[in-house]
C-alpha positions as a Markdown table, in Angstrom:
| # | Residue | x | y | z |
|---|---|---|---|---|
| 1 | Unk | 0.0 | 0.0 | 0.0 |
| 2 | Unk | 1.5 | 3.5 | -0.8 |
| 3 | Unk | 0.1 | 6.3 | 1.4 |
| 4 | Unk | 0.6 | 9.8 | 1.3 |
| 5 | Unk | 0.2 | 11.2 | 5.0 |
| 6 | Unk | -1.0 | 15.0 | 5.5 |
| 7 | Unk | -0.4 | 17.2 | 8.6 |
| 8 | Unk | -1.5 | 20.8 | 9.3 |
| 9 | Unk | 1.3 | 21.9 | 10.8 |
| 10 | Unk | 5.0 | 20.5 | 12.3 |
| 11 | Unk | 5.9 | 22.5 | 15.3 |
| 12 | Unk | 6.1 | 20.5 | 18.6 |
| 13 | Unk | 5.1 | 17.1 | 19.8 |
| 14 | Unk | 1.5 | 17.3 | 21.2 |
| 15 | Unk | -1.2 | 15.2 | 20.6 |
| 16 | Unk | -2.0 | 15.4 | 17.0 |
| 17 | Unk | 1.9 | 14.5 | 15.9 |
| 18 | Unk | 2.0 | 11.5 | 18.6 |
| 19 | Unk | -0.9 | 10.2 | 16.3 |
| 20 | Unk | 1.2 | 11.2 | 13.2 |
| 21 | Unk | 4.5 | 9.5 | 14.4 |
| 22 | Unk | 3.4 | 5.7 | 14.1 |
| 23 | Unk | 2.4 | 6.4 | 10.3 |
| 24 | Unk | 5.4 | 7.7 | 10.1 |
| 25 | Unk | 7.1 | 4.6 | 11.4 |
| 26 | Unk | 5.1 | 2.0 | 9.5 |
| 27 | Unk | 5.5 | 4.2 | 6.1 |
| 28 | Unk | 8.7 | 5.4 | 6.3 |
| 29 | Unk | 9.1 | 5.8 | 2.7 |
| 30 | Unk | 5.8 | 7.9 | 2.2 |
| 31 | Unk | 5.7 | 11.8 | 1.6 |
| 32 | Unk | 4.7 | 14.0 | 4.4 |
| 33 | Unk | 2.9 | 17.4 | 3.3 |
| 34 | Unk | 2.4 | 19.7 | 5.8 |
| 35 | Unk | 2.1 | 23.8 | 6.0 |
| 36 | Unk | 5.3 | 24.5 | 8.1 |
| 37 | Unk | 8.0 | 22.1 | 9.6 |
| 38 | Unk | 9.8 | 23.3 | 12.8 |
| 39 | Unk | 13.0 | 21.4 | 12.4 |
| 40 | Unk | 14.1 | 19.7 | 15.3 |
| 41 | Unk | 11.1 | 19.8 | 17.5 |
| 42 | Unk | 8.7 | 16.6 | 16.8 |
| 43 | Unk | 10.0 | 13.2 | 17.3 |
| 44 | Unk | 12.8 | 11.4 | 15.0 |
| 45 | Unk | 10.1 | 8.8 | 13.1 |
| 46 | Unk | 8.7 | 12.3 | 11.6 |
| 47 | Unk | 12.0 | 14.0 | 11.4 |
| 48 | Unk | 13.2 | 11.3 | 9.2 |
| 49 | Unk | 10.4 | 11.7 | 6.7 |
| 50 | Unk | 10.6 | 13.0 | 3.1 |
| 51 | Unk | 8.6 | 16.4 | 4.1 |
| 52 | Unk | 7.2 | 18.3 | 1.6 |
| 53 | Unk | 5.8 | 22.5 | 3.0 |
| 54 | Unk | 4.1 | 25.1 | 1.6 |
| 55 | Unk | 5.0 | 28.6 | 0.9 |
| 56 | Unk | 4.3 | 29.5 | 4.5 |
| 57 | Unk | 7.8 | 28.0 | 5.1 |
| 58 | Unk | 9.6 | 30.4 | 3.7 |
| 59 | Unk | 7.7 | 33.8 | 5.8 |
| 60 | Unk | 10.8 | 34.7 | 8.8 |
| 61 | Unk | 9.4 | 34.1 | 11.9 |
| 62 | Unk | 6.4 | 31.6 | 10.9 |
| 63 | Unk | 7.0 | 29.1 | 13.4 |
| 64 | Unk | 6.3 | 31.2 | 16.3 |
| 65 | Unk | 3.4 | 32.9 | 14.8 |
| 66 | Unk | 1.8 | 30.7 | 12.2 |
| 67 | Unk | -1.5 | 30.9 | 13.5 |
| 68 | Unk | -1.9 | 34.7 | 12.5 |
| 69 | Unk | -1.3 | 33.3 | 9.1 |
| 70 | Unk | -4.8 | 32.0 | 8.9 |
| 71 | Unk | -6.0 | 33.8 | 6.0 |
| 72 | Unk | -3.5 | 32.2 | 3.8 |
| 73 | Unk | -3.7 | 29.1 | 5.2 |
| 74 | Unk | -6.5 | 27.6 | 2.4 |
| 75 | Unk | -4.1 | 28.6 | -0.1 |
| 76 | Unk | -1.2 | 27.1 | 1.1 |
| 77 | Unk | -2.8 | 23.8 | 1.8 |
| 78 | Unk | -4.5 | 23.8 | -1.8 |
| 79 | Unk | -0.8 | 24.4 | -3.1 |
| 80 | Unk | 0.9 | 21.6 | -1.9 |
| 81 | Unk | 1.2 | 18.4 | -4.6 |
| 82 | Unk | 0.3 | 14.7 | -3.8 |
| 83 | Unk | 1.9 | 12.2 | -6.1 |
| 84 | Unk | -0.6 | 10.8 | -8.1 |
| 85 | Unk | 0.2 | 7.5 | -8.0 |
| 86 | Unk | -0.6 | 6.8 | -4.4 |
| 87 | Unk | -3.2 | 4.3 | -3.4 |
| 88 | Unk | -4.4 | 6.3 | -0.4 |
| 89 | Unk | -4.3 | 9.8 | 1.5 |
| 90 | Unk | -4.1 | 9.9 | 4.8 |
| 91 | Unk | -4.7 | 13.1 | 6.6 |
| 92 | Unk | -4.2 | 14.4 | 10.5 |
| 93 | Unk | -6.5 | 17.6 | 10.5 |
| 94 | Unk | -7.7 | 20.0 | 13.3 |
| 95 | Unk | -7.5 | 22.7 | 10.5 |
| 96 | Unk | -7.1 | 22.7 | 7.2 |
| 97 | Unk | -4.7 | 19.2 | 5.8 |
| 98 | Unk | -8.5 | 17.8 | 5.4 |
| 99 | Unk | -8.7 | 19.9 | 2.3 |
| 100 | Unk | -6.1 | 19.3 | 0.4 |
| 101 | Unk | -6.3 | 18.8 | -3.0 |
| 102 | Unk | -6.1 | 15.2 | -4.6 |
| 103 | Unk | -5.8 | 13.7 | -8.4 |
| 104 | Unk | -8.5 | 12.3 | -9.5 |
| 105 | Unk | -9.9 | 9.2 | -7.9 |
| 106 | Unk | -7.5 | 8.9 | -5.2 |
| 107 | Unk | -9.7 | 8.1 | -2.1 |
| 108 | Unk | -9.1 | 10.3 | 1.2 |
| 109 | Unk | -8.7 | 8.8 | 4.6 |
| 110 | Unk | -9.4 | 12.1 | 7.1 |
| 111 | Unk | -8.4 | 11.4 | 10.6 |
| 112 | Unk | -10.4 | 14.3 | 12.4 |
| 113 | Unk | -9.4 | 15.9 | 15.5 |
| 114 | Unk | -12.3 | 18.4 | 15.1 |
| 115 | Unk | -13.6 | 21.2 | 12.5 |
| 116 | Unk | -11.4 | 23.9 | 12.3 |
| 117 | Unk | -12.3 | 25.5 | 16.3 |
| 118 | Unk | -11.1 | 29.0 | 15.0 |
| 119 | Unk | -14.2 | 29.1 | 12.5 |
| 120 | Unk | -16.8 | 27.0 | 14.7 |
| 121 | Unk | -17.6 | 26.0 | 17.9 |
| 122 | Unk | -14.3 | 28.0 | 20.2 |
| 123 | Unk | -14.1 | 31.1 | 18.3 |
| 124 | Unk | -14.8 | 33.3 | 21.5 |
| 125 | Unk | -12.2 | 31.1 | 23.6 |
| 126 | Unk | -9.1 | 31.5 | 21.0 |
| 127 | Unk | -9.5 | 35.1 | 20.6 |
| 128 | Unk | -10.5 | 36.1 | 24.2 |
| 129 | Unk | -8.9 | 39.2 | 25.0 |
| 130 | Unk | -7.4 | 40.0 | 28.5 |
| 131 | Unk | -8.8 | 42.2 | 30.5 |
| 132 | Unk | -7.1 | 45.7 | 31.2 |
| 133 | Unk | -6.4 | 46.5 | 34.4 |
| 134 | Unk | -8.3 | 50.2 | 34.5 |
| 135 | Unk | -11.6 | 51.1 | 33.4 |
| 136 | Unk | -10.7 | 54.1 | 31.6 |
| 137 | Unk | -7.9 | 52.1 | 29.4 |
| 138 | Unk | -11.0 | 49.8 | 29.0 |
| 139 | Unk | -13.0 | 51.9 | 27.4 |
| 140 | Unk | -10.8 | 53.8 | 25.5 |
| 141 | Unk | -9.6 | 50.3 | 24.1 |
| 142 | Unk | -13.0 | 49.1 | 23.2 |
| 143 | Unk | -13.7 | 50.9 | 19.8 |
| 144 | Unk | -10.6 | 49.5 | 18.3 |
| 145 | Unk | -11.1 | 46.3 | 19.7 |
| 146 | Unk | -14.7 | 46.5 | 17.9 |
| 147 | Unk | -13.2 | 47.3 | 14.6 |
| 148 | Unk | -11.1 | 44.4 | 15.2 |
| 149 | Unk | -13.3 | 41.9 | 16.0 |
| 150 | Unk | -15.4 | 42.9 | 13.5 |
| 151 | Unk | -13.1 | 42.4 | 10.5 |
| 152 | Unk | -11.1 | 39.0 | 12.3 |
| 153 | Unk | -15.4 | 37.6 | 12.4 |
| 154 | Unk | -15.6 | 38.1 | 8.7 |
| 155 | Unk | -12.2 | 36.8 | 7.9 |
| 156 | Unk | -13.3 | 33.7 | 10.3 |
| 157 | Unk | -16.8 | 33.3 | 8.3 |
| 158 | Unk | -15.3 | 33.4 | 5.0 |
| 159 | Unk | -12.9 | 30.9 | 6.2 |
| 160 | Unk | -15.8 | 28.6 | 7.4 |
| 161 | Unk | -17.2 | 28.8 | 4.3 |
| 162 | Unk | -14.3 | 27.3 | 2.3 |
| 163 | Unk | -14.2 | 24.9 | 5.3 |
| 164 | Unk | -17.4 | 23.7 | 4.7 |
| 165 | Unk | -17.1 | 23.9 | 0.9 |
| 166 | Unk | -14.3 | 21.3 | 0.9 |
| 167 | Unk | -15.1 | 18.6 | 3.2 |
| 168 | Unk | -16.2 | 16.7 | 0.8 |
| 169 | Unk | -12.6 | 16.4 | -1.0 |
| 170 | Unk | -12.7 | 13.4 | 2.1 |
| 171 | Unk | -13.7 | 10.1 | 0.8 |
| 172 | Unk | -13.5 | 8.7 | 4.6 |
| 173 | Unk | -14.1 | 10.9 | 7.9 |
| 174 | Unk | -12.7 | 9.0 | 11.1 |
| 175 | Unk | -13.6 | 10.8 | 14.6 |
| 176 | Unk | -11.1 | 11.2 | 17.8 |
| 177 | Unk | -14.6 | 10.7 | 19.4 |
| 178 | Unk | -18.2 | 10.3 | 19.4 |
| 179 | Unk | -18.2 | 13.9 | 20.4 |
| 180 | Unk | -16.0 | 14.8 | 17.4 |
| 181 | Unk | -18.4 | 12.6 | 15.2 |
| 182 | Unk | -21.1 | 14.6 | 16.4 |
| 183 | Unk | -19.2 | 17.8 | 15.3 |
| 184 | Unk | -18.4 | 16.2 | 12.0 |
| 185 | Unk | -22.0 | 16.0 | 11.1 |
| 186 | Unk | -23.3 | 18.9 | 12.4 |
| 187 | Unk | -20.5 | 21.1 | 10.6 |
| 188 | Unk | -19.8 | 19.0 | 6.8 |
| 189 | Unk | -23.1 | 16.6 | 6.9 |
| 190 | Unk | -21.0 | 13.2 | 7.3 |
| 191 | Unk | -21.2 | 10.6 | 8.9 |
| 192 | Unk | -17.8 | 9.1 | 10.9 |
| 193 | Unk | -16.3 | 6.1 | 12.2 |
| 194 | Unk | -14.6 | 6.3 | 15.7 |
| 195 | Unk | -11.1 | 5.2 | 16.2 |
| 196 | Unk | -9.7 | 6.9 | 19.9 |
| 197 | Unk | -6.0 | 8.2 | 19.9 |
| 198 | Unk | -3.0 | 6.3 | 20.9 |
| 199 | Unk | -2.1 | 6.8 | 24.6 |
| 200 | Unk | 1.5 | 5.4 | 25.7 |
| 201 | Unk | 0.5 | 3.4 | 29.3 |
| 202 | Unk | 3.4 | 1.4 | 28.6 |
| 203 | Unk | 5.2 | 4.9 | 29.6 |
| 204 | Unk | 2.6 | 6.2 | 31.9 |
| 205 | Unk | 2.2 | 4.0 | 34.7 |
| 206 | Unk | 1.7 | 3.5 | 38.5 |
| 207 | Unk | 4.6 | 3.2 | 40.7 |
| 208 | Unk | 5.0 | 3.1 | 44.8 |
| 209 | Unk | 4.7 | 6.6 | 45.4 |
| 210 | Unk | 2.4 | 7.9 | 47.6 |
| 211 | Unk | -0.4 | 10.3 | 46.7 |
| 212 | Unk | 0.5 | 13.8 | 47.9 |
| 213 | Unk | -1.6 | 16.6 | 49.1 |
| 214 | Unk | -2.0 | 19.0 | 45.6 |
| 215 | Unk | -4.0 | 18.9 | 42.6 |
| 216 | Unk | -2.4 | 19.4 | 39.0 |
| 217 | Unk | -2.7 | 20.7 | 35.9 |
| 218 | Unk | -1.1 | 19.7 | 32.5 |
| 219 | Unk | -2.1 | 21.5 | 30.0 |
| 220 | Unk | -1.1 | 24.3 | 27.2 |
| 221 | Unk | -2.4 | 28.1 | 29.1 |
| 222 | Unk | -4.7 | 29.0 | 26.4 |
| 223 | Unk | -7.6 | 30.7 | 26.8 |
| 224 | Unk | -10.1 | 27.9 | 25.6 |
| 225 | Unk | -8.2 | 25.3 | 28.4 |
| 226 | Unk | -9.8 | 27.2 | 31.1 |
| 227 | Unk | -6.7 | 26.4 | 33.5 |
| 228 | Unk | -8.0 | 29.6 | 35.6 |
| 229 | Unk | -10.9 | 27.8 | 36.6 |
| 230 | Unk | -8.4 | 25.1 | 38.4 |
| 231 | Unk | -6.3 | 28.1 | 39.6 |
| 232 | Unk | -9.8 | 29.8 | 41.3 |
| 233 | Unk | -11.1 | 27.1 | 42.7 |
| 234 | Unk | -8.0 | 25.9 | 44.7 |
| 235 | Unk | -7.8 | 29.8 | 45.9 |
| 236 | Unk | -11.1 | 29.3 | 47.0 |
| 237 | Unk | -10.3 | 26.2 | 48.9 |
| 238 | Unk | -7.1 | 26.8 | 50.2 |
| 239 | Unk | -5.5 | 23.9 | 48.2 |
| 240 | Unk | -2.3 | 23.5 | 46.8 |
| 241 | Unk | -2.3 | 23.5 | 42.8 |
| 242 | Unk | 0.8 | 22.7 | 40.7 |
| 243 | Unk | 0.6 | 24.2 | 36.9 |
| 244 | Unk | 2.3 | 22.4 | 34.4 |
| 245 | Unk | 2.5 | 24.0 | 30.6 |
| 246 | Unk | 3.2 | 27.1 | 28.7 |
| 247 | Unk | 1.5 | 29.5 | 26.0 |
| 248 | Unk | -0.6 | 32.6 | 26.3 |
| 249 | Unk | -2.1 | 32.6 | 29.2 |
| 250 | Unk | 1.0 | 32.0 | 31.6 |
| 251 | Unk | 1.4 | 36.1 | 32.3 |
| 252 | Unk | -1.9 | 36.3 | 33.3 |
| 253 | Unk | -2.2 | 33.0 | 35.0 |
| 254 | Unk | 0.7 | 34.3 | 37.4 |
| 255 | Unk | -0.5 | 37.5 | 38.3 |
| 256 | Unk | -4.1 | 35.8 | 39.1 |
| 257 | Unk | -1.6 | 32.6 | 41.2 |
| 258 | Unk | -1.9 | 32.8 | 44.6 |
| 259 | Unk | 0.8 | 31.3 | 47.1 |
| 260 | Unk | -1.1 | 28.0 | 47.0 |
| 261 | Unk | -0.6 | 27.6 | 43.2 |
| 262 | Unk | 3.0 | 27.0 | 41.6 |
| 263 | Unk | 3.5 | 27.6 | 37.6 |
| 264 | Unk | 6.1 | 25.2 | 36.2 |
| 265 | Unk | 6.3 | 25.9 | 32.8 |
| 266 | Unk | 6.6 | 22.9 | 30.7 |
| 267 | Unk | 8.1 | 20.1 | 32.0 |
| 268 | Unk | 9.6 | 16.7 | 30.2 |
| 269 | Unk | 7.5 | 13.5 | 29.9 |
| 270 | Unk | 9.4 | 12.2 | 32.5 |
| 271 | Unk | 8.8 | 15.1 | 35.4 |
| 272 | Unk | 4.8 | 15.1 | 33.7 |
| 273 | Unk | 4.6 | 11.4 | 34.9 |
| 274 | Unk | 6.2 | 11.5 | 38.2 |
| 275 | Unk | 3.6 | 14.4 | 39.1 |
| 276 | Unk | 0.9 | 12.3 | 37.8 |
| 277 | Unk | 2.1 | 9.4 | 40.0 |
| 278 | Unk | 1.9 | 12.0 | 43.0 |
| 279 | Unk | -0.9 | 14.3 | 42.8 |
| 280 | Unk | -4.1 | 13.9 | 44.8 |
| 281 | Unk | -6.0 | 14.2 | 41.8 |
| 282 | Unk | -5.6 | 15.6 | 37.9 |
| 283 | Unk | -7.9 | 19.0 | 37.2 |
| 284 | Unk | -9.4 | 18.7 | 33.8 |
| 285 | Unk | -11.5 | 21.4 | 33.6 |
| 286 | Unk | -11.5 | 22.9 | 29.7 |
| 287 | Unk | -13.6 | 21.2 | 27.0 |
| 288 | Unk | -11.7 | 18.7 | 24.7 |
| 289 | Unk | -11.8 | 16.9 | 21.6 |
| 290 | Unk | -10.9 | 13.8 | 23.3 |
| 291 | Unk | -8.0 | 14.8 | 26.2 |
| 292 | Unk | -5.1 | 12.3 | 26.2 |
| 293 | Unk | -4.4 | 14.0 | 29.6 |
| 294 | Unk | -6.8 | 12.6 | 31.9 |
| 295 | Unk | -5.8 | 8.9 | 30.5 |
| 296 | Unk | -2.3 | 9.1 | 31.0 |
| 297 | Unk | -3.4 | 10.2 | 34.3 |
| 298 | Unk | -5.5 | 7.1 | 34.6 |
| 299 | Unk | -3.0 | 5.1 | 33.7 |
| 300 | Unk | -0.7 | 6.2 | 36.2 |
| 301 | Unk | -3.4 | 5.5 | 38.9 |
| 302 | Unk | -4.2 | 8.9 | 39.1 |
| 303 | Unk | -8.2 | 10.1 | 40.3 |
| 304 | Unk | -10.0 | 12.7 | 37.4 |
| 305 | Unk | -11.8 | 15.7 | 38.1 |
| 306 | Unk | -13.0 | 16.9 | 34.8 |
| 307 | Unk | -15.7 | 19.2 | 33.2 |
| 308 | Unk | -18.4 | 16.9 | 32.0 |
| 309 | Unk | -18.2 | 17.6 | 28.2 |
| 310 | Unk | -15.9 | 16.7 | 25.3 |
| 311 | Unk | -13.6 | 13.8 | 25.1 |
| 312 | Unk | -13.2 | 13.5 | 29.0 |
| 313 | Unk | -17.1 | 12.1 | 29.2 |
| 314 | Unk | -16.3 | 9.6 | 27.1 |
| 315 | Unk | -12.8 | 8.4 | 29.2 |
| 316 | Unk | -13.7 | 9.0 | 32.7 |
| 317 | Unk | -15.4 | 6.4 | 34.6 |
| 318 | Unk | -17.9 | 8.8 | 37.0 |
| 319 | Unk | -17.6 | 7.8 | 40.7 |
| 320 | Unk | -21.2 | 8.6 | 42.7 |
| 321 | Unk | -22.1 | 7.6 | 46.1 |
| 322 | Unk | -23.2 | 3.8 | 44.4 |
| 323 | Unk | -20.4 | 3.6 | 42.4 |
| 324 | Unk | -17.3 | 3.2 | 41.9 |
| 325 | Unk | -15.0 | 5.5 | 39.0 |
| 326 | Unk | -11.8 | 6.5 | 38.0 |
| 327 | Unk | -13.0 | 10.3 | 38.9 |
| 328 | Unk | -15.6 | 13.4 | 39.2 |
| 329 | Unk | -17.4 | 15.3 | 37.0 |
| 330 | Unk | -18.4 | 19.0 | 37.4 |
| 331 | Unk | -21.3 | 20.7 | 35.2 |
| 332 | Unk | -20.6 | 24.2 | 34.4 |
| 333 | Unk | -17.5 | 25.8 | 33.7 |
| 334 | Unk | -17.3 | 28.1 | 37.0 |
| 335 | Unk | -14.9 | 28.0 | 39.9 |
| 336 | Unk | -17.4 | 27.0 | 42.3 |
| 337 | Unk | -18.9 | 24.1 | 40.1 |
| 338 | Unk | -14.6 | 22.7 | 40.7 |
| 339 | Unk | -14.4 | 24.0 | 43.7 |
| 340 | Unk | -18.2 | 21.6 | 44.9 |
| 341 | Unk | -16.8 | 18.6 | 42.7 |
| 342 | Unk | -13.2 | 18.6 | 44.5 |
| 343 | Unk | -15.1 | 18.7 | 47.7 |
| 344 | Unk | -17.2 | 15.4 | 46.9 |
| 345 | Unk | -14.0 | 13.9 | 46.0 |
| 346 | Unk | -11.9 | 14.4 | 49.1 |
| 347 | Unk | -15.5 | 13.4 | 51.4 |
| 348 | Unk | -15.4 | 10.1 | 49.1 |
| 349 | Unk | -12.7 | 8.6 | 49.1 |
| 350 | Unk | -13.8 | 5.0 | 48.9 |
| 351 | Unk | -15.3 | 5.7 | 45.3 |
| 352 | Unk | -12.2 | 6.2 | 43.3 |
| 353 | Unk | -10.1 | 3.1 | 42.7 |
| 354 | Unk | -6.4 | 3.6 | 41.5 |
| 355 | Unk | -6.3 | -0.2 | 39.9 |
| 356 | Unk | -9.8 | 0.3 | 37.7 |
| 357 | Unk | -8.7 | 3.7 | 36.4 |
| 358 | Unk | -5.6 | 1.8 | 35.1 |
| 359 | Unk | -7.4 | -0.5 | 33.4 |
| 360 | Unk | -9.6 | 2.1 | 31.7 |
| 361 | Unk | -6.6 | 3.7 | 30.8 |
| 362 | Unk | -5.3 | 0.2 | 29.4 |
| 363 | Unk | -8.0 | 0.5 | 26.6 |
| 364 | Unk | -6.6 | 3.2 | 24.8 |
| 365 | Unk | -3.0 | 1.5 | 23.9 |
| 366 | Unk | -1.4 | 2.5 | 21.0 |
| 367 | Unk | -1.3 | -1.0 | 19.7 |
| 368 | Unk | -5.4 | -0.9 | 19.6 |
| 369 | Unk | -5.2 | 2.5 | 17.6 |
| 370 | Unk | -2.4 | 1.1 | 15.1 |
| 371 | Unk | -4.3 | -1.9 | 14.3 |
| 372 | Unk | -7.8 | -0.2 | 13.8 |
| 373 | Unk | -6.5 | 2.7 | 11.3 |
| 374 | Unk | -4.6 | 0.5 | 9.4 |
| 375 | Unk | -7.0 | -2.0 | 8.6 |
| 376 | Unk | -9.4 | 0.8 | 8.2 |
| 377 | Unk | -7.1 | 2.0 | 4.8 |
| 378 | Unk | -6.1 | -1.3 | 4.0 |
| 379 | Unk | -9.8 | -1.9 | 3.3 |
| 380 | Unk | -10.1 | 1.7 | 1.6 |
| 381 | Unk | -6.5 | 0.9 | -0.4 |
| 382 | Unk | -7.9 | -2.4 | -1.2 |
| 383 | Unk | -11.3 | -0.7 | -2.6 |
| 384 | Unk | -9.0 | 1.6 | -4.8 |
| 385 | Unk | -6.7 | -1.5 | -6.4 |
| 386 | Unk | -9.8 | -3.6 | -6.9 |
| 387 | Unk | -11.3 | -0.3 | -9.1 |
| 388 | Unk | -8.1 | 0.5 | -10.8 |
| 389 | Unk | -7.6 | -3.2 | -11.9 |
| 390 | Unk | -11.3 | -3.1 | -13.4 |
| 391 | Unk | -10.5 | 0.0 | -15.7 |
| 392 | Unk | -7.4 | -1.5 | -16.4 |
């Protein structure tokens, strides 16, 4: 089978490139076409890839600021050429790789993470500005901040058009999630199958150590992740809260910190795991596509308090006072929804077992996500051979 593979964007190892990188090692021969390409910073089974870019490449300074780029993002993904003689494309898209164009009769496997967020469903949360600090430099700020809006909401709606316009240059849609397969059809009109990410609990796992008295938080600060929620409600309670990640947000984040919470930055794998070996409990309280996150927490034996929507509903095994789960869900996105749900937790501590949120975790191994994608295109490859034999 000869694939072409299809990225957004190559600039660090999060979760869409760690479901990239075993495509990479079981084609190593195929073409990679992507936007930009960060040398250096994803892991060696994609560095060693034939990897074709756009003309974004070649802008100084795109790796740091792609995402302003938007506008000329269609473009630049139209621009890029798949060999024709491939018997499948496979694409990794939270943006734009799904609508790439392809010669004729070539089917297109789409692995989704979700519609582009900047044109649907998280526009507000990506571009939330921060607050000023005076009232007066509020106001004064607020007319140009109109004008800006106003003109970043049409370039967002044009963009959702051509969004919507080529979803259908995807033969096959596969979904991170059922919630993601929801998004699919309310967004392009398809229908999805469901394969769940890879998640490494060979790497993540329990050890000896005991749990220790602070919460945590892994995540990227970005406005849509919500970490301020987590950082509120411990202030409220009077917990101890250790942040672990980088982006936007961190300024902010540390002014808002009290002496109960500690910012980290970014931290290795390694230092993530030990913390997740440690904590009294992960803090999962943004909305996600899926949320690798709370399973490599599970799988370090690790107890879930997340907001109830997204991926994490469908990954978390809600404890109640019958029950037994791997964590807590909250409602609503406030600090007090948190703060109420971390409560329950520490009163019930009975209802959370360590050993069954391993083995939840244990049902996301790579090995299960390999196997499923792969017959998944062997059987779309094999439906494209079968044809081209027939004309032939």
């Amino acid at each position: 089978m000869k694939i072409a593979l299809v990225h957004d964007w190559l600039t660090g190892m999060r979760g869409g490139e760690k479901c990239l990188a075993p495509f990479c090692r079981l084609f190593p021969d195929a073409r990679l076409y992507t936007l930009l390409h960060a040398r250096g910073r994803t892991a060696p089974e994609i560095e060693r890839m034939r990897i074709t870019t756009s003309f974004l490449q070649r802008i100084p300074g795109i790796e740091r600021h792609y995402r302003y780029w938007l506008p000329l993002m269609p473009k630049a993904i139209e621009s890029l050429p798949i060999e024709p003689d491939v018997d499948v494309v496979l694409s990794f898209s939270h943006a734009v790789a799904k609508s790439i164009r392809l010669p004729p009769g070539v089917p297109h496997v789409c692995y989704c993470f979700t519609p582009m967020r900047y044109a649907w469903q998280l526009r507000d949360d990506y571009f939330a500005d921060e607050p000023s600090s005076s009232s007066s430099i509020r106001r004064a700020a607020q007319a140009p901040k109109r004008a800006v809006g106003a003109v970043r909401g049409r370039m967002l709606d044009q963009v959702r058009r051509w969004d919507r316009a080529t979803a259908d240059r995807v033969t096959h849609y596969i979904a991170i999630s059922r919630t993601i397969a929801g998004r699919i059809a309310d967004c392009y009109g398809r229908e999805s199958a469901v394969i769940y990410p890879p998640v490494d609990v060979d790497f993540y796992t329990p050890d000896d150590s005991p749990r220790e008295d602070f919460y945590l938080v892994v995540s990227a600060l970005a406005p849509y992740k919500k970490v301020q929620l987590a950082v509120e409600a411990c202030q409220r309670l009077r917990r101890r809260l250790v942040v672990i990640g980088a982006g936007p947000e961190a300024r902010r984040l540390s002014r808002q910190a009290g002496a109960t919470t500690q910012l980290l930055g970014w931290r290795s794998d390694e230092e993530i795991r030990d913390h997740l070996r440690r904590c009294r409990a992960l803090l999962f309280p943004g909305q996600e596509d899926f949320g690798i996150v709370p399973v490599e927490a599970q799988a370090c034996g690790a107890p879930v308090i997340a907001y109830d929507r997204g991926g994490a509903s469908e990954t978390i095994l809600p404890a109640d006072e019958q029950c037994v789960g791997t964590g807590v869900f909250f409602g609503r996105q406030t600090p007090e929804a948190l703060a109420e749900a971390m409560l329950w937790f520490e009163q019930h501590p009975r209802q959370i077992s360590a050993q069954l949120a391993r083995r939840q975790a244990v049902t996301f191994r790579s090995a299960r996500y390999e196997q499923a994608l792969l017959e998944y295109l062997e059987h779309v490859a094999g439906g494209r051979r079968t044809a081209t034999r027939r004309a032939a």
